[in-house]
C-alpha positions in Angstrom: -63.1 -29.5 -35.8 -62.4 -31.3 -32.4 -64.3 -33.6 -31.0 -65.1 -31.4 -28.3 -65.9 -28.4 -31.0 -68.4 -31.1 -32.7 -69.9 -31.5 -28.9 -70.6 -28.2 -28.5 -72.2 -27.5 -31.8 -74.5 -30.7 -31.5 -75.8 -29.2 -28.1 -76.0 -25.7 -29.4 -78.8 -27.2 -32.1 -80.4 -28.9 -29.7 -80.8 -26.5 -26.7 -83.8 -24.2 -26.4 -83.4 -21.2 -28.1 -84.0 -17.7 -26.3 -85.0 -14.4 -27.4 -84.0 -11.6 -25.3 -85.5 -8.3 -26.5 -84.5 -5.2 -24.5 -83.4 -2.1 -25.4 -80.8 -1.7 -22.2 -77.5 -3.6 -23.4 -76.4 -4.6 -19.9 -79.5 -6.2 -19.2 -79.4 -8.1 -22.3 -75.9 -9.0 -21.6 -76.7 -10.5 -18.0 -79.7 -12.5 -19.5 -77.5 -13.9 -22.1 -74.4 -14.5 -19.8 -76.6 -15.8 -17.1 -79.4 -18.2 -18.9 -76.4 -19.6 -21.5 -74.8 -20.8 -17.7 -78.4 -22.9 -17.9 -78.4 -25.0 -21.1 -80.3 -22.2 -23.1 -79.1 -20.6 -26.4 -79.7 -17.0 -26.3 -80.2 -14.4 -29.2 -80.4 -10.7 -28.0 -82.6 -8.3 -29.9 -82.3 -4.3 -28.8 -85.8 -3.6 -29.9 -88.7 -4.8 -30.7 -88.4 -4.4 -34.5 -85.8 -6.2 -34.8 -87.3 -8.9 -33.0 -90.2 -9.1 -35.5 -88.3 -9.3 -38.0 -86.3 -11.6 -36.8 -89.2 -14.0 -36.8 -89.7 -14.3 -40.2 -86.7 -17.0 -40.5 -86.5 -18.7 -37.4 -88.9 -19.0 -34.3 -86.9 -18.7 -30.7 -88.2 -21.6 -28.1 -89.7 -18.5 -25.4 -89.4 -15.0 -25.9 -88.1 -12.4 -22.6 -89.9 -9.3 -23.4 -89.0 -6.1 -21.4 -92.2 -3.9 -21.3 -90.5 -0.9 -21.6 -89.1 0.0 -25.0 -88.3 3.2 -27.3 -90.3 3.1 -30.5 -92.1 -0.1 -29.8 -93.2 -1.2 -26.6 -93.2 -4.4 -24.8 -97.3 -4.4 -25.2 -96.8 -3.2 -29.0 -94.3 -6.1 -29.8 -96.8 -8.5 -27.9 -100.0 -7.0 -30.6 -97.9 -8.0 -33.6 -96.7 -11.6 -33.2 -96.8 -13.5 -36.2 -99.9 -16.4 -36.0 -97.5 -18.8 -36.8 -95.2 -17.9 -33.9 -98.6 -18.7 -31.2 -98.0 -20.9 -28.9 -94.5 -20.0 -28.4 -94.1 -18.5 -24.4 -93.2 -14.7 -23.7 -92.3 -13.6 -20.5 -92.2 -9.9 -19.9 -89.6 -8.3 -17.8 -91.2 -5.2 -15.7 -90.1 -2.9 -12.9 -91.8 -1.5 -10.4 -95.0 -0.4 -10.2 -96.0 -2.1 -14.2 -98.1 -4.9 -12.8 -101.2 -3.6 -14.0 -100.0 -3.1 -17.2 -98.2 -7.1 -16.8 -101.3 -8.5 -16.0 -102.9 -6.9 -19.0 -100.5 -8.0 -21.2 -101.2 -11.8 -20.2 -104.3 -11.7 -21.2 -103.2 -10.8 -24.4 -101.0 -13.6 -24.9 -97.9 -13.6 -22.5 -97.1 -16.6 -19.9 -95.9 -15.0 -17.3 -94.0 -11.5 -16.0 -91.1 -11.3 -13.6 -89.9 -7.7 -12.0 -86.3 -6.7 -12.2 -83.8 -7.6 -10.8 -83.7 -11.1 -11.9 -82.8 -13.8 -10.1 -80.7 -16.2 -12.7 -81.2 -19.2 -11.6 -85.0 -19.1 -11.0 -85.8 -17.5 -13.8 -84.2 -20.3 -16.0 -86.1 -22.6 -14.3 -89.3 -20.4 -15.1 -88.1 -20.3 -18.8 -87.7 -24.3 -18.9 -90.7 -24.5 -17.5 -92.9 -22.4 -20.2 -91.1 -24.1 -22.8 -92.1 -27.6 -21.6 -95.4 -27.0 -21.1 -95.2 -24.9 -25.0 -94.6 -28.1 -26.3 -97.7 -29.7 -26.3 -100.1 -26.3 -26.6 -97.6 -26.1 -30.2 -98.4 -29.7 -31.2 -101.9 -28.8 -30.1 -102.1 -25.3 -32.1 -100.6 -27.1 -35.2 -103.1 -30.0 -35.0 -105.9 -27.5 -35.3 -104.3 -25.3 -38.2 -104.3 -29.0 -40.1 -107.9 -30.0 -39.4 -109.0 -26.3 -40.3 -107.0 -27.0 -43.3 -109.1 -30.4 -44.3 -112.6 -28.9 -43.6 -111.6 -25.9 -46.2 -111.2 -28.7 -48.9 -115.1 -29.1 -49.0 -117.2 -27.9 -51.0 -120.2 -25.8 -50.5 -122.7 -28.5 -50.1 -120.6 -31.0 -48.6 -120.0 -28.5 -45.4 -123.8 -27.8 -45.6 -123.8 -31.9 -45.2 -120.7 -31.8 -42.8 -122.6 -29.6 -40.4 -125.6 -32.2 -40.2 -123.5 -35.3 -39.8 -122.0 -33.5 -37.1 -125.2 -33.4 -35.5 -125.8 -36.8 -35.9 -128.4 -36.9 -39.1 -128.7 -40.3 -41.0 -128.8 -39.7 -44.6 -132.4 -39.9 -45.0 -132.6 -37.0 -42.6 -130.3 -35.5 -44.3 -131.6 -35.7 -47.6 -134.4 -34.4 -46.6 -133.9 -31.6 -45.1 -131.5 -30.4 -47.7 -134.3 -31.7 -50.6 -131.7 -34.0 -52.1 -131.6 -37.8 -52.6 -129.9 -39.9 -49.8 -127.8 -41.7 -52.4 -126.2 -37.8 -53.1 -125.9 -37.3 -49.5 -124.0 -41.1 -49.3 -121.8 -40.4 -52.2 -120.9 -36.7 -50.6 -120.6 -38.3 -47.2 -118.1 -41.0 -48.9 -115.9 -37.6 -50.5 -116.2 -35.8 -47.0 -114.2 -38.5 -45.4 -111.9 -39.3 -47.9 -110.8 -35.3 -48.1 -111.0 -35.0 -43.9 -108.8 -38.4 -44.2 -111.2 -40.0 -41.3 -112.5 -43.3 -41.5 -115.4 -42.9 -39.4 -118.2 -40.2 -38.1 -115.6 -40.8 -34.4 -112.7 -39.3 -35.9 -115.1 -36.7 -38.2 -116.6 -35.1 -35.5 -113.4 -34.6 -33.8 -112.1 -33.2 -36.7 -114.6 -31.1 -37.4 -114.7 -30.0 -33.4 -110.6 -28.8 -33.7 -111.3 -26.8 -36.9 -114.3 -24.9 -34.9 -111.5 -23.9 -32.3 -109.8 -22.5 -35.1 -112.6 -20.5 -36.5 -113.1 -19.1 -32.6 -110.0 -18.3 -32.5 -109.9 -16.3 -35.4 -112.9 -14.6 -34.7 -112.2 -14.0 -30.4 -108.4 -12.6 -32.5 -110.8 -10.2 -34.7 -113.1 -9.1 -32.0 
C-alpha cells in the first residue's frame, strides 16, 4: 500500500460517516458524489429497510432521509430508530408541498428538512453542522443511559432512601419517616454512594437528576 493509499484510508476512518436513504438511485448518486467532494463518507441505502438494518452493526454520523419511500416511508423509518442510534441527526429530504408533513416529522425526532433540489455545497455545511452540535447531545444522551444505569443497582429500600436524600432529609428524618433506625439509614446511605460511585450528596443529586431525564424520556417515548 502507498503512502498515499495509507492517507486515504486513515481519512476515510476518520471522516463523518453519512447515510443516504432514498429509493431514487440518481439522487442517491448526487448526494454521494457531491457530499464525498466535502470530507464526508457516504453509505447509500435504497430503502428504509435496509437502512434499519443496517444499524444494527454500525451507527452513520447523520442520517439524509427522503420522506417519500415505497414500502416504508420517510415518517415510518423515522418511528423505528433504534434507542441506541438517538442522538444521531436526520435530515429529511422533501419536495414540494411536504412541509407540513416535515415539520411533523421534527417533532418526532429529525434536525432539520431541506426541499429538492439540493444545493451541494450548503447542504454539507448543514450536515457538518448537525453533526457538531450531535456530538455533545450523544455525550449527553450516553451520560444519562450511565446514571440510569447506577440508580437501577439499588435496592428497594435504598431508592425509597435515595428519593429522600434527594430531597434533602438528614438521617434522623429519614429514619423516621421510613420507621427505621438512623444508623440503617447511615449504613444504606454509605452503599447508595459507593454503587452511584459519588462521593458526596453534590454529585448524588446530580446523578440522581440525569437518571430522572431518563425515566421522562422513556415515559414522554411511551406516551
Amino acid at each position: 500500500m502507498t503512502a498515499e493509499n495509507h492517507q486515504d484510508f486513515a481519512e476515510a476512518k476518520t471522516a463523518p460517516q453519512v447515510a443516504i436513504v432514498d429509493d431514487e438511485s440518481g439522487v442517491r448518486q448526487t448526494l454521494v458524489r457531491g457530499l464525498e467532494r466535502h470530507g464526508f463518507l457516504c453509505r447509500p441505502f435504497r430503502s428504509g429497510v435496509d437502512f434499519l438494518d443496517s444499524l444494527e452493526f454500525e451507527m452513520p454520523d447523520c442520517v439524509v432521509l427522503d420522506l417519500r419511500m415505497p414500502d416504508l416511508d420517510g415518517m415510518e423509518v423515522l418511528n423505528r430508530i433504534p434507542a441506541e442510534a438517538q442522538g444521531i441527526p436526520i435530515i429529511l429530504l422533501t419536495s414540494h408541498g411536504e412541509i407540513s408533513l416535515a415539520v411533523e416529522a421534527m417533532q418526532n425526532g429529525a434536525v432539520d428538512f431541506v426541499e429538492k433540489p439540493v444545493s451541494i455545497k450548503e447542504f454539507a455545511k448543514k450536515i457538518g453542522g448537525h453533526i457538531d452540535q450531535s456530538v455533545e447531545r450523544r455525550r449527553q444522551i450516553e451520560e444519562i443511559r450511565e446514571c440510569r444505569t447506577l440508580i437501577d443497582r439499588l435496592t428497594q429500600r435504598e431508592r425509597e432512601i435515595a428519593d429522600q436524600i434527594v430531597f434533602g432529609s438528614s438521617n434522623k428524618e429519614i429514619a423516621r419517616v421510613l420507621d427505621i433506625s438512623p444508623r440503617t439509614v447511615e449504613v444504606h446511605r454509605a452503599n447508595i454512594f459507593r454503587k452511584l460511585e459519588v462521593r458526596n450528596a453534590v454529585e448524588f443529586a446530580l446523578t440522581f437528576e440525569k437518571a430522572k431525564f431518563a425515566d421522562e424520556g422513556a415515559t414522554s417515548t411511551a406516551a
